[in-house]
Each structure stands twice: as C-alpha cells, then as structure tokens.
N, C-alpha and C positions, 0 to 999 in steps of 0.2 A: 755646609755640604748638603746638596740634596738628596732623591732615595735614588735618581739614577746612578748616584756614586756610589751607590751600596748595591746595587744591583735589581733591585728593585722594578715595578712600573713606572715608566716613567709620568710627571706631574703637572698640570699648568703652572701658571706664574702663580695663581693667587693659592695654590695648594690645594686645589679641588681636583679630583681625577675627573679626567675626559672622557668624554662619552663615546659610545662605539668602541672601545679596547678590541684590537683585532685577537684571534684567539681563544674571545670569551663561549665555552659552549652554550649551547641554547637550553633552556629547561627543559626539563623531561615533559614527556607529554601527559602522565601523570601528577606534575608535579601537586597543583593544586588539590588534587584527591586525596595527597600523601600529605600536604599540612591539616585538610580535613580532619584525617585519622589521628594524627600526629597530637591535634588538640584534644581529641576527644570530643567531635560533634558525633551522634548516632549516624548510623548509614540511613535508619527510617524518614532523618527529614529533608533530605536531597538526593536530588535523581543524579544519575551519569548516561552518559551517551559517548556512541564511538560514531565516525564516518566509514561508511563501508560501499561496495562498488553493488550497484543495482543494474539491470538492461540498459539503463537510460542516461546513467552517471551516477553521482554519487550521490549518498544518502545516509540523511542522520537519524541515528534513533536512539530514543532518550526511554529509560526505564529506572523501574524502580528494583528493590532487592526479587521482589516477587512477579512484580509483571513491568510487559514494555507500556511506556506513558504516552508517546507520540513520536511521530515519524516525518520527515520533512526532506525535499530536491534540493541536492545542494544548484543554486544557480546563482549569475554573478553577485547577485542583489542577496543571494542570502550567505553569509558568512557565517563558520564557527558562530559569532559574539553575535551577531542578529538573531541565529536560532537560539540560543542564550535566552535572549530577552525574548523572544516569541514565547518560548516555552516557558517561560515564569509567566508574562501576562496571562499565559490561558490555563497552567496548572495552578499557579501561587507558589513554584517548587525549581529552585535552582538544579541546574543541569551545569553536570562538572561534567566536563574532557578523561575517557580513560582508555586504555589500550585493548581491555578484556570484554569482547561483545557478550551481551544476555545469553543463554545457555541458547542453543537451536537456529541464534537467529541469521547467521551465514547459513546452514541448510536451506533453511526456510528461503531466505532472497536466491538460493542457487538454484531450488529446484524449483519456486514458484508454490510451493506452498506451507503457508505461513498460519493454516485455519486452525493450528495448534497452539499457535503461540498464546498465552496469558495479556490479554489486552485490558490494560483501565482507563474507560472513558473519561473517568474523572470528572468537570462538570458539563460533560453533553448530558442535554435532555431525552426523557424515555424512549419518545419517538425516534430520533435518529440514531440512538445507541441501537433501537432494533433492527433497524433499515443497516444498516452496517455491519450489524450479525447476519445478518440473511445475507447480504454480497460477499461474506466471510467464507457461507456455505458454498457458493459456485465455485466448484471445480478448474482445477489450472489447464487450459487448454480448452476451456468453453465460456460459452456467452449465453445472457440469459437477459430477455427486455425486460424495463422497467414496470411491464405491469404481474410479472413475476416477483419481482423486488418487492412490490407493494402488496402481494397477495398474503408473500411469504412472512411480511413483517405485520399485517393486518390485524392480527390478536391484540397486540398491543400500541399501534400506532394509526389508524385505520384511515393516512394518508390517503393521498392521490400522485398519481404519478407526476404532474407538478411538483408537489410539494417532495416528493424521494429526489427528485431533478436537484433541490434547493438542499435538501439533506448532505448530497452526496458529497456537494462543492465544501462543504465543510467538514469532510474526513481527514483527521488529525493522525489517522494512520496511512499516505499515501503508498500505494506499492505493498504494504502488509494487508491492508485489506483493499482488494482487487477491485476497483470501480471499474479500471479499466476492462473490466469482464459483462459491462454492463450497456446494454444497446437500446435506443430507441425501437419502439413499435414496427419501423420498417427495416429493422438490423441493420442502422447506423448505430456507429460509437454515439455515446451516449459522453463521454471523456469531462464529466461535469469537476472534478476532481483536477483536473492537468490538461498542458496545453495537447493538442491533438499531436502531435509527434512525439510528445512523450507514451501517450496512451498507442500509438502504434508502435514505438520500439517495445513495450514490455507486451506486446499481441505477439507481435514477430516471436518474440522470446521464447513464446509456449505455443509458439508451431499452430497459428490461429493463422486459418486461410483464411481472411478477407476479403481475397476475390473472389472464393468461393459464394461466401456470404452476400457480398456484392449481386451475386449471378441469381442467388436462389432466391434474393429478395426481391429482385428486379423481374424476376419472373411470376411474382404473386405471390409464391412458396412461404408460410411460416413455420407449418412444423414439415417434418419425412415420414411417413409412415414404410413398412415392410410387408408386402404381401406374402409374405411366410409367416410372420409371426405375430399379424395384424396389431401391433402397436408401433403408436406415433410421436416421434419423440423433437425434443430442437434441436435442428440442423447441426449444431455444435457435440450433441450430446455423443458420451465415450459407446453408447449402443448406436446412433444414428450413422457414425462413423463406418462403422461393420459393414452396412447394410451395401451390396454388390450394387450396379447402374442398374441390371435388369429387373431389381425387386424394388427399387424405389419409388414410392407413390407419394407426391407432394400434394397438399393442402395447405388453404388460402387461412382458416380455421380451424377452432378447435373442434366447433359446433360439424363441420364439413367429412372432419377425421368419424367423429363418431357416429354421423347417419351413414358411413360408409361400413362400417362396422370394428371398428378401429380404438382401442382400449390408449388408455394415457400411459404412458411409459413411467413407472415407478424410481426410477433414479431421478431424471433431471421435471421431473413432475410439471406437464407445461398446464398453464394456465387455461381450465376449462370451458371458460366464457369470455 
C-alpha cells in the first residue's frame, strides 16, 4: 500500500516526493532572519534590508541595529540576491530580507529628507565620506553646483570638482543622500550617481523647476540677488524662492553680487569666488 492509500501526498515511483507540491506556502519573508535568531547569531554581525518604494521605483536599504549601511535601484539586473552579494563585497557584512524598515526611513524617502538618518560609511575613504556629508546638507527642493560641494567638504578633502564628480558616482547611499541635488557649474544635473531619468524623476518629486533653472542659466544668471534685502542667494534657495519678478536682480557671479553691494545669503551660503 502506498501513502496515497492512507491519504497522504502523493509519491513517485522510486519514493522520493516530487517537486513543486501545488499548495506548498511560500516562506515568510522573514524567514531567514528568524533561523538567525532562532540559533542564536548576535544582531551585531549581520545587516537586514527591506525594499521600499522611492520617486523612481524601488529601493533597497540595508542597515545595521544602529545605522543604515547602504542603499541601492532596484533595476532589472539588480535583484534581492545581487544586492545580497553587492553588499557583502563592499561591507564584508551579510544583509538578510526583513519586513520592519530602520526607524525613520519611510518618512525620510516620503518627504525627501533623509539628513537625519544615522549613515555608516563603512570603508569609504575620508575624502568622499565628507563630500557626501556636505550633499547630505542641501535641502530637499534645492540644488547646489559642485564647487559648492567641494567648498563645503574642503576642510577635510581639499578636492576639485573633478574629483567630487568621481566621488559622487560612488555613493553607496543612492536617494538617502541627494546627488541628485547636485548641478554642474552651468546648472546642469550633475546625475554622477544614476542614470539621468532617475535623477529627474526624484527632482520632479521635490517640486524642482528645471525649466526654471534651465531659463536662468541660459540667461548668464548664477546667483538672485533682492533689491530690498540686498542679499544674493542660488536660484533654488527656500529665500531666493520668496523674492517677487519685480525685485529680482540676477548675477553672472559672486564677485558681480558683491561690487553691487549685495551680502551672501546665510542659509544656502553660495560660493564667494
């Protein structure tokens, strides 16, 4: 008698179960986290990552108990098990599947800002860790060129905008820390990070007029300055914004703003030379 006679699954001939059993549920999506625990490995020597929905599509981001470790597009070529293995070759720290994202970090992808989150570079070097804290600092809904980038990180990396260009392409926090806020000299995207349609869907996102931008670069315009309040700020900035059609006084320079008599605007601080 076989086990279909007792009610059973049914068997092959040679008494090995068949593969595929209709019926069988699929593992939890924690599963693997839960034998983690279950053995008793510490939470200290393996990261977890969830997939969650970003302006652009999906995205994964891997952290540790304390901070997020890295961040990665989900796209065809990169799969769950490729960011996997990405993320060991560059931390040396397996990343498990789990359902409960890092404290903040749905806020932080909803509203675009993420300059709170606990980030560990882990083994980036000095220079780009600081060039990446500084694009940290620019504001959701603004843009700032890369000789801003390299002014701001200069204490401790004393780059060139080159070399921030080469930096940037390798931020292992894509979408948490904003490249995309980052523009060439003539207020072109700068998009050294992602392909340029990903860097224009997360612009769109935070209500970044780019034609605007488009318009005021193509007109010579670098900074705005206000003839009421004679400070001159970048065209993106949350004060340049304010400023009415009829008080806006454009400059090509910084050198231009100040023989005009035009003070540097203290929030988005443009570069004086």
């Amino acid at each position: 008698m076989n086990r279909k006679d007792h009610g059973g699954p049914p068997v092959s001939r040679n008494g090995e179960e068949p593969a595929g059993l209709l019926g069988t549920p699929p593992a939890p999506a924690d599963f693997a986290l839960r034998v983690l625990q279950r053995v008793g490995v510490p939470r200290e020597r393996y990261d977890t990552y969830v997939r969650l929905d970003s302006p652009t599509g999906g995205l994964f981001v891997a952290f540790a108990p304390e901070n997020v470790t890295g961040s990665a597009l989900v796209t065809p070529g990169l799969t769950a098990e490729r960011f996997e293995e990405s993320h060991r070759a560059r931390t040396g720290r397996s990343a498990i599947p789990t359902p409960k994202p890092f404290p903040g970090l749905t806020t932080a992808l909803r509203t675009g800002r993420a300059g709170k989150l606990p980030l560990d570079p882990g083994p980036l070097d000095g220079a780009t860790a600081a060039v990446l804290q500084a694009v940290r600092a620019i504001p959701a809904g603004q843009l700032r060129p890369l000789s801003w980038v390299a002014r701001e990180a200069s204490a401790r990396t004393g780059a060139d905008t080159d070399a921030v260009v080469g930096m940037l392409a390798r931020n292992p926090f894509v979408v948490l820390v904003p490249c995309h806020r980052v523009t060439y000299e003539n207020g072109a995207p700068c998009d050294a990070a992602y392909l340029p349609a990903v860097g224009d869907a997360l612009r769109a996102a935070e209500g970044i007029d780019m034609a605007g931008v488009r318009q005021w670069s193509h007109s010579g315009a670098v900074f705005l300055g206000s003839d009421t309040t004679h400070i001159y700020c970048h065209p993106t900035c949350a004060h340049a914004r304010r400023i009415t059609p009829p008080h806006r006084v454009p400059f090509a320079t910084a050198r231009d703003a100040r023989r005009a008599g035009y003070r540097a605007c203290k929030s988005c601080r443009p570069v004086s030379v």
